[in-house]
N, C-alpha and C positions, 0 to 999 in steps of 0.2 A: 579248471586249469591251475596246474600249481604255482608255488611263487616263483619257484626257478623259474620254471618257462614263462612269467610273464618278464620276470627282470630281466632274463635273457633276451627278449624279445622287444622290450623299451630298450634295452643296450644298444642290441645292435642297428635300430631304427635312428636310432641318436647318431648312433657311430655312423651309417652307412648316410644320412643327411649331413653329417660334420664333411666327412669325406668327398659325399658329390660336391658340396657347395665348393671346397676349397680344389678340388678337380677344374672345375669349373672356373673358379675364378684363376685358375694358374694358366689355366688353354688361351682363356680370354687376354690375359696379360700376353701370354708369350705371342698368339694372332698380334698384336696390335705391337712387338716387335717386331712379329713375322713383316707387319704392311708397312710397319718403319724402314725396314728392312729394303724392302721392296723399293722403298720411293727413294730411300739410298741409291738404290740401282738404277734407277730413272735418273737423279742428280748426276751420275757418275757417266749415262748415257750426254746429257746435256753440258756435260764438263768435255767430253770427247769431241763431239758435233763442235762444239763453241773455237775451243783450241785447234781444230783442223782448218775453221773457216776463220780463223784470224791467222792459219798461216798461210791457206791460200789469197789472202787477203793482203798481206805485208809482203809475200814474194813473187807473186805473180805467176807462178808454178805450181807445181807438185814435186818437183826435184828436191831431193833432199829432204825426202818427207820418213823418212823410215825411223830415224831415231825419235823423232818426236809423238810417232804410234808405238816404240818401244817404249818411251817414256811414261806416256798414258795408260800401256796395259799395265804398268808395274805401279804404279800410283792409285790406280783403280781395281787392280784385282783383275778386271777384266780380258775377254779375249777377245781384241779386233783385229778387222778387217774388212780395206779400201782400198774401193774399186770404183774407176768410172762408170758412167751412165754403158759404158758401151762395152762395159761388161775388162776392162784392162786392170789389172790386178797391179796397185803401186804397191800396198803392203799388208803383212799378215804380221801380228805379234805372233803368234805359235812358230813360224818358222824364224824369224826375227832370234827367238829363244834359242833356238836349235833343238825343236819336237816338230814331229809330223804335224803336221796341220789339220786339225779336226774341225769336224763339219760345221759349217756354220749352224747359228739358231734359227728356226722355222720364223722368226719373227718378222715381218719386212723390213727390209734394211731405211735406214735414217737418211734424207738426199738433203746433203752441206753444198750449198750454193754462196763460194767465194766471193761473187760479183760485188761491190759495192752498195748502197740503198741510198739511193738519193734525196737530200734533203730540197723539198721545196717549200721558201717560202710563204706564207699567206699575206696576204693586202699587197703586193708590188704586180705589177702591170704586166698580165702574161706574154707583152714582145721581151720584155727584160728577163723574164722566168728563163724562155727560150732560150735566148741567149746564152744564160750562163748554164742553160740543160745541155747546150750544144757544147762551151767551152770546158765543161767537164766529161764529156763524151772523150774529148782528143786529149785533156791530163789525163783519165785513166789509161786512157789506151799510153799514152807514153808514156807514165810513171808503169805502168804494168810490165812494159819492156825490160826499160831501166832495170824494176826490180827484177823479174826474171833475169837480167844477163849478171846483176852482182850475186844471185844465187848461183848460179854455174861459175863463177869465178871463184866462187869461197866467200866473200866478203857478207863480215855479219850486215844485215839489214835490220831496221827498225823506221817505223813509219808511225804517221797521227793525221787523223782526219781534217779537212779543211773544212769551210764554210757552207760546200756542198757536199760533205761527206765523199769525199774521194781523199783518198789515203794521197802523202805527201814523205817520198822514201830520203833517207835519210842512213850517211853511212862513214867508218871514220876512213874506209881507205878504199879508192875509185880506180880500179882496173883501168888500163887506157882502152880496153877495145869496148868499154860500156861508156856510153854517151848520154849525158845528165840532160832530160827535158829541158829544150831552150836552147843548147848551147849549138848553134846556126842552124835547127832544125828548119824544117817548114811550119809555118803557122799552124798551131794546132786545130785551132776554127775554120770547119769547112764547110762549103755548100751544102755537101750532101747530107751533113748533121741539120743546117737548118730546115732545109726540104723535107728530113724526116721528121720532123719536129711541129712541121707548118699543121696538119691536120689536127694536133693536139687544141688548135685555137679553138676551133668547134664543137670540141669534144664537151661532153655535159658534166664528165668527171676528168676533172682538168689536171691534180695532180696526179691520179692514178694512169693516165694517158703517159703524162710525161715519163713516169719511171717508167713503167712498159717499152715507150720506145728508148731509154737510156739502156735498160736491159739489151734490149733487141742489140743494139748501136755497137756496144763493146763485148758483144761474147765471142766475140773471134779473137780480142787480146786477152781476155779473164781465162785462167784455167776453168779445165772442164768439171761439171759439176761431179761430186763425190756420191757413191753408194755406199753407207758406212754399217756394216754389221758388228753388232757388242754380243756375244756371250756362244752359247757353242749348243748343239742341236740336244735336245731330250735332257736338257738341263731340268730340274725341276723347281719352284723355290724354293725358297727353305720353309720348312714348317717343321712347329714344333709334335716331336714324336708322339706318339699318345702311351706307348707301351710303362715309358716312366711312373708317368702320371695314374696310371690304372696300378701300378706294382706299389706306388705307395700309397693307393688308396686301401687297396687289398690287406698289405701290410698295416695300415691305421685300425683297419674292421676285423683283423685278427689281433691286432693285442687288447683292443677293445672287447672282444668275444673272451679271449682268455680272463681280461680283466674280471669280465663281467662271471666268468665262472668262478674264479677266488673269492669274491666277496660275495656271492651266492652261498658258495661253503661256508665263508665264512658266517654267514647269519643261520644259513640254515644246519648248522650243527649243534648249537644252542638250541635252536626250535626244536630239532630232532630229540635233543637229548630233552626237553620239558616238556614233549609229548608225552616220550616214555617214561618218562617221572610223574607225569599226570593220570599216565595206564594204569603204573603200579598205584597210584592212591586211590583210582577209582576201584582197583579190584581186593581193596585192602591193606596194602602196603605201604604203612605211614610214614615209614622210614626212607622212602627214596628223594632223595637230593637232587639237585641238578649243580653243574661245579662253575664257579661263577668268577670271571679273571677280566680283569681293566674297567673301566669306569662309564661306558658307553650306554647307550641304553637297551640294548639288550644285558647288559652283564644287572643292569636297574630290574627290567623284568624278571632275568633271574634269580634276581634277591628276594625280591617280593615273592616268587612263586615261591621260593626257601622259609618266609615267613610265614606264609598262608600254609604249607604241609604243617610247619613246626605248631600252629596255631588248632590246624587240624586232629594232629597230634596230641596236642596238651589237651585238646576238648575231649577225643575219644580217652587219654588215662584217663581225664576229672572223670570222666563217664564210670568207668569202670572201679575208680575207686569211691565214688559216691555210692554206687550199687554194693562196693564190699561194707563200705562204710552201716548204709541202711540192713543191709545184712546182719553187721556185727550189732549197731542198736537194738535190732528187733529180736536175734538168736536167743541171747541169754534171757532176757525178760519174759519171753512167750515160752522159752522151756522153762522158768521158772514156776509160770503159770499152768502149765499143762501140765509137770510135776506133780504140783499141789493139789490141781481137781481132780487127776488120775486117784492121785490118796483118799481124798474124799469122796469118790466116786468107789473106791476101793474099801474103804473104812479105817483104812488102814492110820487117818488123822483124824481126828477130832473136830465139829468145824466151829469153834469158837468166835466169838466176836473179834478178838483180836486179829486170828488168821483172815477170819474175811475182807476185816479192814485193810490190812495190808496188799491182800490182793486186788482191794477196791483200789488202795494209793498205786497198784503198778498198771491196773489199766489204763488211768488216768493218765501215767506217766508216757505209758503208749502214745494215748489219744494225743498227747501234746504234741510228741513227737511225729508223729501220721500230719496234724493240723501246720504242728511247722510247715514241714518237707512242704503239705497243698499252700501255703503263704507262699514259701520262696520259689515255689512255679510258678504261681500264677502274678507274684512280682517280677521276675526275670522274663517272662511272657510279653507283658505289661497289658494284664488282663486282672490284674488287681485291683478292684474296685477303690474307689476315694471319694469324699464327698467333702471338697473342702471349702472353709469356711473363715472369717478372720479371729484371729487366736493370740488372747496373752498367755506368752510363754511364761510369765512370771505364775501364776495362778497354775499353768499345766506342770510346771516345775514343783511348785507345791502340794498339787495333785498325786503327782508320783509321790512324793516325799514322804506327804501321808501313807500311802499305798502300799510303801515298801520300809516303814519305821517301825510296826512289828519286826520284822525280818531282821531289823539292823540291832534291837535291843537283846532280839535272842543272841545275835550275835557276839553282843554286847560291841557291838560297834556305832562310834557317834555318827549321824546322818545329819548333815548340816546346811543352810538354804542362804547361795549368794544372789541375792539378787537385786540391787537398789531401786531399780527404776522396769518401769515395764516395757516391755519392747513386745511388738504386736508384729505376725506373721498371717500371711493365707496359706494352711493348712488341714489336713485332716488330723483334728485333735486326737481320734482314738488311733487312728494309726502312728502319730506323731509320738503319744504317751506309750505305744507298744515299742517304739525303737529305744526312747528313753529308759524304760524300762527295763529294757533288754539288757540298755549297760550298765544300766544299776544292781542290776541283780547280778552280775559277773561282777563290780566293784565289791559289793559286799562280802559275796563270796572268796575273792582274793584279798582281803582285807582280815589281819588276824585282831585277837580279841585286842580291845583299847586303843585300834585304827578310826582312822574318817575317813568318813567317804565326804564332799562336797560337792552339790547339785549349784554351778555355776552360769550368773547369766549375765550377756555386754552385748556391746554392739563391737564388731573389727574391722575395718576395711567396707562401710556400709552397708555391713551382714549382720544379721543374727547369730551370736555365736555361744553354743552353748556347750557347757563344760563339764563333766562327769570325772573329780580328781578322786583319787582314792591314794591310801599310803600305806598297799599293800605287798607282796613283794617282788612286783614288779615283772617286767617279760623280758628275755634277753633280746639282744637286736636280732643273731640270726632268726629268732621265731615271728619277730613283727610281720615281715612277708608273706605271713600264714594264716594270722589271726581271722583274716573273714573268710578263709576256708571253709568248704561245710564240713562238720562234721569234726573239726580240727581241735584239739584241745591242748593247751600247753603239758598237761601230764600224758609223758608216753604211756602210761598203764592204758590208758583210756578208762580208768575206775570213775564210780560216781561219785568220789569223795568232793572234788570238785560239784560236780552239780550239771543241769544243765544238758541240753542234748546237741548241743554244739554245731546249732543253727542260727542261734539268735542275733550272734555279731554279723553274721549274713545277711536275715533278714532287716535288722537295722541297717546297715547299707545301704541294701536295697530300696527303704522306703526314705530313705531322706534323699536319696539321686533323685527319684520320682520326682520329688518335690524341687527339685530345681536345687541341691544341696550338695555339699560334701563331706566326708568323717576323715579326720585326722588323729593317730596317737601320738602319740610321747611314753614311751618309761625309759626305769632307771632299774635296775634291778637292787631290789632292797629300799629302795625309795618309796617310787609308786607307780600310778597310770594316769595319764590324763586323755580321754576321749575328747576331741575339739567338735561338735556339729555344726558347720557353718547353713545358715537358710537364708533367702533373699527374703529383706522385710517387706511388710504390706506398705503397700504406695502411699505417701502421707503420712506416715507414721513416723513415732518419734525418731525411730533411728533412720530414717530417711530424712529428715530435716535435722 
């Protein structure tokens, strides 16, 4: 599976769980509107009922009930409509409004029972209970009169419960033809109220008896009970749509798909293009690039993959120019040789001591050159044998010294030995004295008649540090970066006048890294050269402590 398709496919998984989740928690929110919603609608049901039966309650009618269900639909939002038990239509908000009257709601209508609720005492002696169940039988029935006749007269009304919960009307201006409980009626308390009243004694649920029969007593003064419908047929509730919700989840999982494709290109164009930069170097092509912009980590990898070609690069020229190089060493010298034996082979020369000698001195000069090249393989391998051992470098310093002070008087150059103190290393002495050597024989040789060369020895920085100064004349800088090149010689001729087969600054290198080391130069041009060898001393030794 490629990477596109799988980022694609983490994307949209993300995206499309971002989306349910918050789908979901939006339905879930707006339900629990919707059910708020809803019990609004129940409160506003319970605000109607309430208001209807405190006004059949306060008037003692239902006359003049029409604004106060206009009032209620417009407060409420709602649409009602109240009607008696017996089916008589007192009012409708819809036609109230002035619109046709639409159907009521399938719901069953709400039944407001204006009548009173009688309060009865607990602990008082149930002939007293009676009593006062009876004399609130005949105030309702005469305050219920009262009130109905100042409703049909006009006058406001306003009422408060008394001690048995029967309303007590109250008004500031009293029509003459309506006649205030009390004033020369007949006794409100009558027979027939205690007589209905008497079988409550026996009864086993004593205050539920009493209001039953208070009920029964006054529904012939109490208006008639209400059947109250709120809202209108095939209403539905409200809920929240779903089409919203799905259109922006859609819309979330398409900019997310799209997202998810830009930055797919966006990686995989880079990727693409260090494929094909990596085609071209596997099939040869050491020069392909890949083009590398901002700081992220892919523009990282494709720097590295830039230095790894360039690296690849440099190895296949060294390659090919170490092959011209072994070429150029071996051309001249072996047609020299083949020259000379073809003549002698021919007769054509003489084969004197002299000539054989000198042929003997270039075979040799071959062999060295062959034996380099197999050192600095099989060091650069790290298949170079070693056999090391603990080593004064004072004494190996002097070793060489010896070894190359013929060399230095033909030259007529002084060969001089710093060394005060002995510093002791684990090394391989004879590999050690070949790297030394190596830069000896290059000082001497760049060193003209009545120069020094100095074989230097210290401790620097808790290393072994040893010193090859010569005051000869010198390397330019731009050539320093070249010097352990194979094959590399400061004279362009590439002539032997120099010396040397211009491996040896190589394999010195090589065998002092081995050992855990490093080489540093210094010149000056017209000055001189200083080779620095730094080695880690042997543990214990002087220049350790």
């Amino acid at each position: 599976m490629s990477f596109r398709v799988r980022v694609l496919g983490l994307l949209m998984l993300v995206a499309l769980t971002a989306t349910a989740a918050t789908a979901w928690l939006t339905l879930r929110q707006a339900n629990r509107q919707v059910r708020e919603t809803v019990s609004a609608g129940q409160q506003d049901v319970a605000r109607i009922t309430g208001e209807l039966r405190a006004y059949g309650l306060a008037h003692g009618t239902w006359d003049g009930l029409s604004p106060t269900v206009a009032g209620l639909a417009r407060a409420t939002g709602q649409r009602v409509r109240v009607a008696t038990e017996t089916g008589v239509l007192l009012a409708d908000s819809d036609a109230l409004a002035g619109r046709t009257p639409r159907p009521p709601s399938g719901r069953p209508p709400v039944l407001v029972d204006p009548r009173p609720v009688l309060r009865v005492p607990d602990g008082q002696v149930p002939r007293m209970v009676l009593k006062q169940a009876a004399a609130a039988m005949a105030d309702y029935r005469a305050t219920a009169a009262y009130a109905a006749c100042l409703t049909r007269a006009g006058a406001e009304v306003t009422t408060r419960p008394d001690r048995n919960g029967v309303p007590r009307v109250a008004t500031g201006h009293r029509p003459a033809q309506c006649r205030e409980p009390g004033d020369g009626g007949t006794d409100p308390l009558t027979r027939q109220d205690l007589d209905a009243l008497g079988p409550c004694t026996a009864d086993g649920r004593f205050a539920a008896c009493v209001r039953r029969v208070f009920n029964e007593r006054v529904r012939s003064a109490a208006p008639p009970r209400l059947e109250v419908r709120v809202g209108v047929r095939d209403e539905s509730p409200p809920t929240l749509p779903a089409a919203p919700a799905v259109a922006v989840a859609a819309g979330v999982a398409l900019a997310t798909v799209l997202g998810a494709l830009l930055l797919s290109r966006a990686v995989l164009r880079p990727v693409r293009a260090m494929t094909l930069a990596a085609g071209g170097l596997g099939a040869g092509d050491l020069s392909r690039r890949v083009p590398v912009s901002g700081r992220d980590e892919i523009a990282r990898l494709g720097s590295a993959f830039n230095r790894m070609a360039d690296s690849l690069q440099a190895g296949e020229e060294g390659q090919r120019r170490l092959t011209g190089d072994i070429a150029h060493e071996l051309r001249t010298p072996l047609a020299n040789l083949r020259g000379y034996l073809e003549a002698l082979r021919d007769g054509v020369v003489e084969p004197t001591p002299e000539l054989l000698a000198s042929l003997h001195e270039e075979a040799l000069l071959q062999q060295r050159i062959v034996d380099d090249l197999q050192d600095l393989a099989l060091a650069e391998a790290g298949a170079l044998t070693y056999h090391p051992c603990e080593v004064d470098l004072r004494e190996l310093l002097d070793t060489c010294r010896t070894a190359h002070l013929a060399q230095a008087e033909t030259a007529r150059v002084a060969l001089e030995l710093a060394a005060p103190h002995p510093v002791r290393v684990t090394a391989d002495p004879d590999r050690l004295r070949q790297a030394v050597g190596n830069l000896l024989g290059n000082a001497l040789r760049a060193t003209r008649p009545g120069g020094t060369v100095t074989l230097a020895l210290g401790v620097r920085g808790g290393r072994a540090a040893v010193e090859v100064r010569d005051t000869g004349t010198g390397i330019p800088a731009e050539d320093l970066p070249h010097l352990f090149d194979r094959f590399w010689r400061a004279d362009p001729s590439r002539g032997r006048a120099t010396g040397g087969s211009g491996l040896g600054l190589s394999i010195a290198r090589q065998i002092v890294t081995d050992h855990g080391g490093s080489v540093e130069v210094r010149s000056e041009v017209g000055v001189g050269t200083v080779f620095t060898l730094a080695l880690p001393t042997a543990p214990g030794g002087p220049a350790a402590r």
